[in-house]
C-alpha positions in Angstrom: 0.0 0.0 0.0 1.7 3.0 -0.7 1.6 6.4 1.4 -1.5 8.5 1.6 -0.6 11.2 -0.8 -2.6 13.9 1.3 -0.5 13.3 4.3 2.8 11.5 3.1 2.6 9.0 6.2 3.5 5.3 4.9 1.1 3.1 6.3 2.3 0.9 9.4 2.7 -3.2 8.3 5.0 -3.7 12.0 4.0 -2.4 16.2 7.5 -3.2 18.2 6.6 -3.1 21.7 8.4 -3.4 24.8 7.6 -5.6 27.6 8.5 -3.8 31.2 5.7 -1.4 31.0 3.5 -1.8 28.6 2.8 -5.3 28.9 4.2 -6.0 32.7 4.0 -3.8 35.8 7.7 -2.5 36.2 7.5 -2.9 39.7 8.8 -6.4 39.7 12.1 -5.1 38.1 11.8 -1.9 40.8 11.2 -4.6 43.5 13.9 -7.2 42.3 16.6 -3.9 42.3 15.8 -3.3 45.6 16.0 -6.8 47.3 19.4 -6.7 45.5 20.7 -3.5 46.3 19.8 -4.4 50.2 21.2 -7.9 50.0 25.0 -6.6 48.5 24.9 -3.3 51.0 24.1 -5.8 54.1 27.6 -7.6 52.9 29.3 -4.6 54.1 27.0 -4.0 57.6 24.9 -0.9 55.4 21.4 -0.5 55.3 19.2 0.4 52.1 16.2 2.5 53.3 13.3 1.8 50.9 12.3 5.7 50.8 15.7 6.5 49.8 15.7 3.6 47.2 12.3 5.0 45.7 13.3 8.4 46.2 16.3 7.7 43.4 14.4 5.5 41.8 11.7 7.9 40.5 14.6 11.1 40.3 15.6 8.4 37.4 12.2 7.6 36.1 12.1 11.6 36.0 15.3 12.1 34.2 14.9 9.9 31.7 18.5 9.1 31.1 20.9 6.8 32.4 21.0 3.2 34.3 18.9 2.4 37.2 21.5 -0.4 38.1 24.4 2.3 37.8 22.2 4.9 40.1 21.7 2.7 42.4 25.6 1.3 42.7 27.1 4.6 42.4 24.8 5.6 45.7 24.4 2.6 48.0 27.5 0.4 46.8 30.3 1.1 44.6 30.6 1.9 41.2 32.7 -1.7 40.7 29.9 -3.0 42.4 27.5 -2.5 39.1 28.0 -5.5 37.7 27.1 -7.2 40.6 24.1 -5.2 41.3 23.0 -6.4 38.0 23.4 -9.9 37.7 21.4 -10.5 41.5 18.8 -8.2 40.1 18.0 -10.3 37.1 18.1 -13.3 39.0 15.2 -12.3 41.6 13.3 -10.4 38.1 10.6 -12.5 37.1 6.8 -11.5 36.7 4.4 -13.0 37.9 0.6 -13.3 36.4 -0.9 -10.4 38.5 1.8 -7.9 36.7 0.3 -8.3 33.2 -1.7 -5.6 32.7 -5.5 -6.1 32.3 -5.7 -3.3 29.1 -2.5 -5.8 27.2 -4.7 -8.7 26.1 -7.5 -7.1 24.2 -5.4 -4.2 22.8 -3.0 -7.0 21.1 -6.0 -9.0 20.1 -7.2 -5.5 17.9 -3.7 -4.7 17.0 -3.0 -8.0 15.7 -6.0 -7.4 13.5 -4.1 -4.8 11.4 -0.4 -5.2 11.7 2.0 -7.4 12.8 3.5 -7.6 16.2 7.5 -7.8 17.4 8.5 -7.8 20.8 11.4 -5.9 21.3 12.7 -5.6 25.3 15.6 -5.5 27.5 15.2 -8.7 29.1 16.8 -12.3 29.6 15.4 -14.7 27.3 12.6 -16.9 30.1 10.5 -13.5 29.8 8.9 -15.5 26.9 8.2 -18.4 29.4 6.0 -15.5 31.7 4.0 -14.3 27.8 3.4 -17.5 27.1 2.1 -18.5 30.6 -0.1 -15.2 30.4 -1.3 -15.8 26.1 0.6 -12.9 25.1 2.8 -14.6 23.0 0.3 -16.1 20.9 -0.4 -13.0 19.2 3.4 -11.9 18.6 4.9 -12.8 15.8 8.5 -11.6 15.3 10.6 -11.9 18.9 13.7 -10.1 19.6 15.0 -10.3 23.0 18.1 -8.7 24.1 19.3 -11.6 25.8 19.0 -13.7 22.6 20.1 -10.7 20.0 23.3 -9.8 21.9 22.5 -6.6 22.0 20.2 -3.9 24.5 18.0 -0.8 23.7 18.6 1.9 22.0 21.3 0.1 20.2 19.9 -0.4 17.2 21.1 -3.7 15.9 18.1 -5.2 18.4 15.6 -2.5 16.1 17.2 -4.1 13.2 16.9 -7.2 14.4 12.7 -6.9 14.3 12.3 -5.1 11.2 14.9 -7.8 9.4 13.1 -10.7 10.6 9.8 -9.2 9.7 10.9 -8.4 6.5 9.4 -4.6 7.0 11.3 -1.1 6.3 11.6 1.1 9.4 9.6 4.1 7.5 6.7 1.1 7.6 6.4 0.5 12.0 6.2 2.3 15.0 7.6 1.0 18.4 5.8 1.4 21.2 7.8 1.4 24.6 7.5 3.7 28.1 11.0 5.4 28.1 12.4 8.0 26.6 16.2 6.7 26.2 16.0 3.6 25.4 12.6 3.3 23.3 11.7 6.6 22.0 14.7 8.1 21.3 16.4 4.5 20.3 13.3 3.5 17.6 13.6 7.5 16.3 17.0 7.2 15.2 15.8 4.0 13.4 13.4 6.1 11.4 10.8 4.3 13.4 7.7 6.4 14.2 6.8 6.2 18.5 4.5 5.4 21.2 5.2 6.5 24.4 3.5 4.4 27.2 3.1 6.9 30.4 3.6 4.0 33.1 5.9 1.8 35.0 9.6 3.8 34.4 7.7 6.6 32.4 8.4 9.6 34.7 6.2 10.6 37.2 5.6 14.1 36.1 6.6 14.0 31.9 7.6 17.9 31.3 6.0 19.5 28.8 9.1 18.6 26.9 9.5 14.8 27.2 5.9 14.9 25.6 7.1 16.3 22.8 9.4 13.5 22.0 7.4 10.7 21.3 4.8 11.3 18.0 1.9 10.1 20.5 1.9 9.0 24.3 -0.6 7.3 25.5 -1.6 6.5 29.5 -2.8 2.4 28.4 -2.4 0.0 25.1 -6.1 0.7 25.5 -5.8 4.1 23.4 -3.1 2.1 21.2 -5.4 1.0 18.4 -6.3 4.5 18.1 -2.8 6.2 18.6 -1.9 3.7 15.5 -4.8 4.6 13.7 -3.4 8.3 14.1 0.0 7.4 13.3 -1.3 6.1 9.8 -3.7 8.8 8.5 
């Protein structure tokens, strides 16, 4: 289908979307960082106050720039202690069924109608164990996982990754994610066109600014359907 010729937008044949945040609550990452963060400080006698921890935690959400993990070392570790942070966080990261949001399932089921569907995330590769468990992955058809593509967002070799396996241009899908470093600015540098998803590590406040980022942000993949709709006329 070529582009409408009174707007010049190419119709969308791909919707990338993230998992932490759009399909799962972030909180189970927020929570596993947490139990990690106190776990290494208590190796040197230190305590992690949760207020503290959530404090920083949404000054980053805010920012929209930079590692969590590396936030967190820098202030209640050490900066060699990064690494570590990391690798215990991932190990208590899992989501369980209650963290799927209730809006995910019959937005993919009206997406799915019209376009194809990647999932494109940060994650180790069992997060397709937890969409399978919740009948998300049934309606995805292209899968690139960070874990399994050797590389993390915004690099774009894990963009390419999607649009090369789905056989689709970048001028032709739109990814839809909930930060602004990693999905919106990562997918624009593709050429891709964006959804910003205003939860989970979305910031608290979004300035007038980050809202201007994104070509559409949305609150739920409720208004998705629609924001897609926009995206193509």
């Amino acid at each position: 289908m070529p582009a409408d010729p009174t707007t010049g937008a190419e119709p969308i044949d791909l919707v990338l979307l993230d998992v932490g945040g759009p399909i799962y609550d972030d909180a189970a990452y927020r929570d596993a960082l947490l139990r990690a963060t106190r776990e290494l400080a208590a190796e040197e006698g230190d305590e992690v106050s949760e207020t503290e921890f959530l404090r920083l935690y949404d000054e980053r959400r805010q920012a929209q720039g930079g590692s969590l993990r590396t936030a967190m070392a820098q202030r209640f570790l050490t900066v060699q202690d990064r690494q570590r942070l990391s690798d215990l966080a991932e190990r208590y990261w899992e989501y369980p069924p209650e963290a799927l949001y209730d809006d995910v399932l019959p937005a993919l089921r009206l997406v799915g109608e019209r376009y194809r569907i990647a999932v494109v995330a940060n994650q180790r590769s069992v997060v397709v164990d937890a969409l399978r468990r919740d009948g998300v992955a049934e309606h995805i058809d292209v899968w690139a996982i960070s874990e399994t593509v050797g590389a993390e967002k915004p690099d774009p070799r894990i963009f390419q990754h999607a649009l090369d396996e789905a056989g689709v241009p970048a001028s032709r899908a739109v990814h839809v994610g909930n930060r602004l470093d990693t999905d919106v600015r990562g997918a624009q540098r593709m050429g891709l066109r964006t959804v910003w998803v205003l939860r989970g590590e979305a910031p608290p406040a979004p300035t007038p600014e980050q809202l201007a980022e994104p070509d559409i942000a949305v609150h739920s993949l409720a208004e998705l359907p629609g924001a897609l709709e926009k995206l193509a006329s």
